[in-house]
N, C-alpha and C positions, 0 to 999 in steps of 0.2 A: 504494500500500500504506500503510493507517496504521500511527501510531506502535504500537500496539498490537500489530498482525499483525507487526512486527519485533522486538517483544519476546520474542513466540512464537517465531519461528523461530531468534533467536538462544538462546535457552534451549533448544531443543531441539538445535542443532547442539554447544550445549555438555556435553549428555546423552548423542550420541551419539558424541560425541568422548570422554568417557569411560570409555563400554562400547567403545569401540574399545579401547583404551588398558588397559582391565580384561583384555579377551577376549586379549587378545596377550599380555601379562602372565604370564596362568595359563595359556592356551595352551605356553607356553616353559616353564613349573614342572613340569608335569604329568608322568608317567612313562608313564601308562598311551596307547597310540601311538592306539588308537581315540578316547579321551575328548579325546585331544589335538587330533586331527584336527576332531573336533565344533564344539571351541572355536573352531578356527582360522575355520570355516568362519561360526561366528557372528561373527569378528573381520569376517570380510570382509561381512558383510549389514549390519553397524552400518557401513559402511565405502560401503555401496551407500546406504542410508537417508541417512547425513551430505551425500553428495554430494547429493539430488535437494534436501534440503534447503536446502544451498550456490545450486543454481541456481534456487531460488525471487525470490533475489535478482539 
């Protein structure tokens, strides 16, 4: 892998470690139990994306 292709993927694991980290966030704020559930379920897809990312390497 070049250095390049590890730049990529660490930048992206660090984007989707963010939207993890956002989604859980406002998942936890939110009142309303459906929009919350939405979120959560986005929390966990940024959560599935980070990992394949992880085993790139």
């Amino acid at each position: 892998m070049t250095s390049k292709e590890l730049l990529y993927i660490e930048d992206a694991l660090g984007h989707e470690c963010f939207m993890k980290t956002c989604s859980k966030y406002t998942a936890q704020q939110l009142n309303d139990v459906s929009l919350s559930t939405y979120i959560g379920e986005l929390e966990q897809k940024h959560t599935e994306i980070f990992n394949k990312f992880l085993n790139l390497l």
